[in-house]
Structures are given as structure tokens and as C-alpha cells.
PyMOL commands that place a pseudoatom at each C-alpha (Angstrom):
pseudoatom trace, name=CA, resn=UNK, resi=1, chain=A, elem=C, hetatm=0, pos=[-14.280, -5.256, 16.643]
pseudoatom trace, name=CA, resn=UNK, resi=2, chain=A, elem=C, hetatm=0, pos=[-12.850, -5.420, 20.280]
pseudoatom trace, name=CA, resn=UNK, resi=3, chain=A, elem=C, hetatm=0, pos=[-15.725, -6.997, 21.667]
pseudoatom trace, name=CA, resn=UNK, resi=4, chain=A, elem=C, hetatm=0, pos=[-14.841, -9.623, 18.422]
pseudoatom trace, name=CA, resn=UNK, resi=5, chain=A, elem=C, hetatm=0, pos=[-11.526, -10.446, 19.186]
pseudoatom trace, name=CA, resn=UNK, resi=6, chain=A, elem=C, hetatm=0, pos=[-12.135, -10.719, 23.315]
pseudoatom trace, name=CA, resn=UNK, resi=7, chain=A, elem=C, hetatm=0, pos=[-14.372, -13.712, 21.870]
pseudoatom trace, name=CA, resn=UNK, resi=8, chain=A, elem=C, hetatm=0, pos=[-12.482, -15.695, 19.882]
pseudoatom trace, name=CA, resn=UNK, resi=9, chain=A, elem=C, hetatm=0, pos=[-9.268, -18.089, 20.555]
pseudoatom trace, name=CA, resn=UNK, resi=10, chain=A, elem=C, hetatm=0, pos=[-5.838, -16.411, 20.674]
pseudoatom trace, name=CA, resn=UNK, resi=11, chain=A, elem=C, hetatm=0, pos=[-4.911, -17.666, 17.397]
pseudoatom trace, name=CA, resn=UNK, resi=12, chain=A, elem=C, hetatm=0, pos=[-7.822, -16.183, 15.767]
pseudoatom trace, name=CA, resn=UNK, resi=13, chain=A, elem=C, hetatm=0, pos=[-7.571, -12.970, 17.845]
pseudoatom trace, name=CA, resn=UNK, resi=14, chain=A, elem=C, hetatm=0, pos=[-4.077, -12.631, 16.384]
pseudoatom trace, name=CA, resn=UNK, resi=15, chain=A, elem=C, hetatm=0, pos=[-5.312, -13.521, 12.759]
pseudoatom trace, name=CA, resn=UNK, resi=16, chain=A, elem=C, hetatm=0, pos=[-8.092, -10.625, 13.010]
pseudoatom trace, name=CA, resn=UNK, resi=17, chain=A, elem=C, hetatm=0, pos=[-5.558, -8.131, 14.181]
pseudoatom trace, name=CA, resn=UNK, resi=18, chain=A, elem=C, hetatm=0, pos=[-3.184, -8.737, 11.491]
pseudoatom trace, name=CA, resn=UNK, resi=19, chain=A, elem=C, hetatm=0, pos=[-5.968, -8.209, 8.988]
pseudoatom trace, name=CA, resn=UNK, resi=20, chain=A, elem=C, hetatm=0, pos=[-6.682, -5.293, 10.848]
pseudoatom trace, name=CA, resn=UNK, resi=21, chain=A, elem=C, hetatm=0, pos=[-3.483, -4.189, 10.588]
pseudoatom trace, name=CA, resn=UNK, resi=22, chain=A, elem=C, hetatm=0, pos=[-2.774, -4.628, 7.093]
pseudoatom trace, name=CA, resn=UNK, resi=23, chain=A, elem=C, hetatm=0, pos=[-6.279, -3.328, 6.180]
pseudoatom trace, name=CA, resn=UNK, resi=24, chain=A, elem=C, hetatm=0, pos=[-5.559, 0.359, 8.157]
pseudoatom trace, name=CA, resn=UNK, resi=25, chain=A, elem=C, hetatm=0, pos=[-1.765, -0.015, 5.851]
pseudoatom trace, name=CA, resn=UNK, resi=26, chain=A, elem=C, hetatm=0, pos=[-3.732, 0.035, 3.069]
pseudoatom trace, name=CA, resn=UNK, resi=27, chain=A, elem=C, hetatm=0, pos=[-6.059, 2.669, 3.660]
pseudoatom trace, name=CA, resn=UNK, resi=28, chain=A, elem=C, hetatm=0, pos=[-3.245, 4.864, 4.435]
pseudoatom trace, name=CA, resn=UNK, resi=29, chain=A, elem=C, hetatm=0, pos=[-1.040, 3.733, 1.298]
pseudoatom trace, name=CA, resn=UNK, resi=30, chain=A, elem=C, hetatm=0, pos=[-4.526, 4.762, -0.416]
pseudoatom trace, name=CA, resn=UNK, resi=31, chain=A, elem=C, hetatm=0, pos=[-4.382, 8.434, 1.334]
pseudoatom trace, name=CA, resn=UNK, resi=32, chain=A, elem=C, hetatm=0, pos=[-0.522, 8.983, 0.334]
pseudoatom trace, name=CA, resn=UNK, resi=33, chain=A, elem=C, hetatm=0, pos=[-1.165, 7.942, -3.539]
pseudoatom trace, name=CA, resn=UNK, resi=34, chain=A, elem=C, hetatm=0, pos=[-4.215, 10.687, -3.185]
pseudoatom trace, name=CA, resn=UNK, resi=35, chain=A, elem=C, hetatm=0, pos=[-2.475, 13.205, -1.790]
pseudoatom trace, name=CA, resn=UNK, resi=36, chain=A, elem=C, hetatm=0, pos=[0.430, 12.582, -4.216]
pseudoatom trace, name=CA, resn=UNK, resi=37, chain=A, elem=C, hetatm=0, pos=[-1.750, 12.291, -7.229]
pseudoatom trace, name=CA, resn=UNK, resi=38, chain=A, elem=C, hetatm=0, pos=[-3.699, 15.856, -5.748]
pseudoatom trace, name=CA, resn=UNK, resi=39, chain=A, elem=C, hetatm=0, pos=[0.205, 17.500, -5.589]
pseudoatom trace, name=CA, resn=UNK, resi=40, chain=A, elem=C, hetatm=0, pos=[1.176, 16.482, -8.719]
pseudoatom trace, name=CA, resn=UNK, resi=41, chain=A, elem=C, hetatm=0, pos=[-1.901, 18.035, -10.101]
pseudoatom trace, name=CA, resn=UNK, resi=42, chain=A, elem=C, hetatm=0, pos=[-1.317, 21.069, -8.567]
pseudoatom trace, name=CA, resn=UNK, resi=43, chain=A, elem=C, hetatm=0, pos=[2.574, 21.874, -9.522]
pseudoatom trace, name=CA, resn=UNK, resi=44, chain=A, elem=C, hetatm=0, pos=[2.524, 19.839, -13.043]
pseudoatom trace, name=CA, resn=UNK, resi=45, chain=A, elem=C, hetatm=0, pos=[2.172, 23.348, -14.499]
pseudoatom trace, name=CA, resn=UNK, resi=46, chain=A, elem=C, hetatm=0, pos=[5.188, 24.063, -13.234]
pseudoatom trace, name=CA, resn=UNK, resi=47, chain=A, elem=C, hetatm=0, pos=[7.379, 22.067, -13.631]
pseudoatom trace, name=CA, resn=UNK, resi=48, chain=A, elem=C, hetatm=0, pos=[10.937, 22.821, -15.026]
pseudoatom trace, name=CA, resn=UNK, resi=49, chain=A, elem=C, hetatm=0, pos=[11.801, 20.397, -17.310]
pseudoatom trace, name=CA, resn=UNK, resi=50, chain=A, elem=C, hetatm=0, pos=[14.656, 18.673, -15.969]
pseudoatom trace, name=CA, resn=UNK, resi=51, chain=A, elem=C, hetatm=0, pos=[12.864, 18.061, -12.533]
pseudoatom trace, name=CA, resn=UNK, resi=52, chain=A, elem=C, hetatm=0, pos=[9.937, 16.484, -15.334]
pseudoatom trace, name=CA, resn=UNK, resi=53, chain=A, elem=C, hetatm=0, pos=[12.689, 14.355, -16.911]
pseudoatom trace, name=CA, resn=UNK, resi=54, chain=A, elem=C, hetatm=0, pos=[14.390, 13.289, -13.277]
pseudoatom trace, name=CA, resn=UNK, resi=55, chain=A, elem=C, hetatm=0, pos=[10.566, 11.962, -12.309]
pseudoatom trace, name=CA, resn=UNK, resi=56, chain=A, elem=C, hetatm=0, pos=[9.566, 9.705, -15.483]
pseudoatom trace, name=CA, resn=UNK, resi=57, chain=A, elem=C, hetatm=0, pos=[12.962, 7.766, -14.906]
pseudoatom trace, name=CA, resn=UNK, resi=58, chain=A, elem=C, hetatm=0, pos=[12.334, 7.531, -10.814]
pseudoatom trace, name=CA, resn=UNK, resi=59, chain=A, elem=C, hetatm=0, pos=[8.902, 6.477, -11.659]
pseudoatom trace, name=CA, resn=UNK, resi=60, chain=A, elem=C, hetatm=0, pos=[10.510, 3.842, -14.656]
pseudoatom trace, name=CA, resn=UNK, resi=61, chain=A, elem=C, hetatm=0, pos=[12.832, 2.465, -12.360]
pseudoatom trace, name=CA, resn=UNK, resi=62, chain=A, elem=C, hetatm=0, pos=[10.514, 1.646, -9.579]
pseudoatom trace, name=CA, resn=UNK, resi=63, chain=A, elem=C, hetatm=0, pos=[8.047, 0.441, -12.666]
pseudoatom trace, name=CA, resn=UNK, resi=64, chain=A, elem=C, hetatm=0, pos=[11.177, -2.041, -12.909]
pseudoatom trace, name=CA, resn=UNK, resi=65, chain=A, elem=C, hetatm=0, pos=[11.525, -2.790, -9.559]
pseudoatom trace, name=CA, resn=UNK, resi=66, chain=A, elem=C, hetatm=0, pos=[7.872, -3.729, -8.569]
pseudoatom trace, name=CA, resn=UNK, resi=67, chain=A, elem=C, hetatm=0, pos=[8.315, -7.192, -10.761]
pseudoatom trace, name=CA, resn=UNK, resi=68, chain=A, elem=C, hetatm=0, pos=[10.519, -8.288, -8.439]
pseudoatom trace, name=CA, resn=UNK, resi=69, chain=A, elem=C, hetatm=0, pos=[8.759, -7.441, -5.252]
pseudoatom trace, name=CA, resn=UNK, resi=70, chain=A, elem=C, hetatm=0, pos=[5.931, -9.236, -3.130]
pseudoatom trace, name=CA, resn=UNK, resi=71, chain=A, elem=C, hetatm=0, pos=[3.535, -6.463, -4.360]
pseudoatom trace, name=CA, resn=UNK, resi=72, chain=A, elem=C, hetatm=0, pos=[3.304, -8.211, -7.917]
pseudoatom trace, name=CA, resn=UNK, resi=73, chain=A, elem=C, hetatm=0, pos=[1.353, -10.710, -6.246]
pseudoatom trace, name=CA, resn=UNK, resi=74, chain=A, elem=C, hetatm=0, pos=[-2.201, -10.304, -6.902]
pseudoatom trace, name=CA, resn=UNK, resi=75, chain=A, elem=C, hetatm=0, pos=[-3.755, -8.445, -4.213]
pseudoatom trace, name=CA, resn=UNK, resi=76, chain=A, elem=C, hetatm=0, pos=[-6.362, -10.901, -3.339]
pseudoatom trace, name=CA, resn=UNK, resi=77, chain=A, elem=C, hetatm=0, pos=[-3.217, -13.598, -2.731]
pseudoatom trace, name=CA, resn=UNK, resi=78, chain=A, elem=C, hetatm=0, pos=[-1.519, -11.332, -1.073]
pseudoatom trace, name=CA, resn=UNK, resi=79, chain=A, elem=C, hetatm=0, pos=[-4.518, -10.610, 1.671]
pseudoatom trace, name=CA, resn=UNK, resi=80, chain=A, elem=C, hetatm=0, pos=[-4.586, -13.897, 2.102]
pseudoatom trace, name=CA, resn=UNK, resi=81, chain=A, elem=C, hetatm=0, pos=[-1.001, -14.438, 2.882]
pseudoatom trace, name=CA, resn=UNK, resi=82, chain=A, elem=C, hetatm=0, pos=[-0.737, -11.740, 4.544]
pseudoatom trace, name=CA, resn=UNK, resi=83, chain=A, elem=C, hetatm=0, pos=[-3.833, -12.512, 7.209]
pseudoatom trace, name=CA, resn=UNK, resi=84, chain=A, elem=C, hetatm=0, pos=[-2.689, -15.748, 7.320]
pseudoatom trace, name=CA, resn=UNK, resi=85, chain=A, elem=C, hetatm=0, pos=[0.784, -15.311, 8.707]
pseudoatom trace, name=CA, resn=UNK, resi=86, chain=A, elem=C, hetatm=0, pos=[-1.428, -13.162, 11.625]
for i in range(1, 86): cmd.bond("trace and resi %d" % i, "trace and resi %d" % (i + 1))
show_as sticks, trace
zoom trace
């Protein structure tokens, strides 16, 4: 990839970078979900029942919430944008 980027024009250099970039953000969004999914597996058990009730509405309100964000976008859009803006 270095050798790449030392190739190109600046502009281009920047726009492969940001690509980078957001591709390495998404492989590490990818790891957190995993090792939240994994957690969750592992205490579900055991959870009291409150703590169960305080998670579904944290997890509806941010159901809510996404709408409104730039991650309702479709993803393929929001590559683009994103690598674009470099």
C-alpha cells in the first residue's frame, strides 16, 4: 500500500488514506460488536432482571436514534462519501 500511495498524486494519496482509514474503523467497529455479542453470551444467564429490562430500553433508544444519524445511509453510499471527502 505505501509503495501505492508514494505513486500517485497528492490528492489521490489523500483519497487512499482516508479509505484506509475508514476501512481499519470498520474492522475495529466489527471486533467491538464481536466481543460484545461473545460477552453478552457469556453473562445472559445471569442476568438480574432489572439490569435485562435497563438494556432492551438502551438498546430501543439507540434503535431510535440511528434514523436520524449518517449511519442510516446505506453502507455502500456511505463508503463512497466517506472516501470521497479523503
Amino acid at each position: 500500500m505505501t509503495t501505492t500511495i508514494n505513486r500517485v498524486a497528492d490528492d489521490e494519496a489523500r483519497a487512499l488514506l482516508a479509505c484506509m482509514k475508514f476501512g481499519i474503523s470498520l474492522e475495529r467497529i466489527g471486533d467491538l460488536l464481536l466481543s460484545f455479542v461473545n460477552r453478552a453470551d457469556t453473562v445472559a444467564a445471569h442476568l438480574d432482571h432489572d439490569d435485562l429490562r435497563d438494556l432492551i430500553v438502551m438498546t430501543s433508544r439507540l434503535e431510535q436514534m440511528l434514523p436520524t444519524s449518517r449511519l442510516h445511509s446505506s453502507p455502500a453510499r456511505l463508503i463512497r462519501r466517506e472516501c470521497a471527502a479523503g
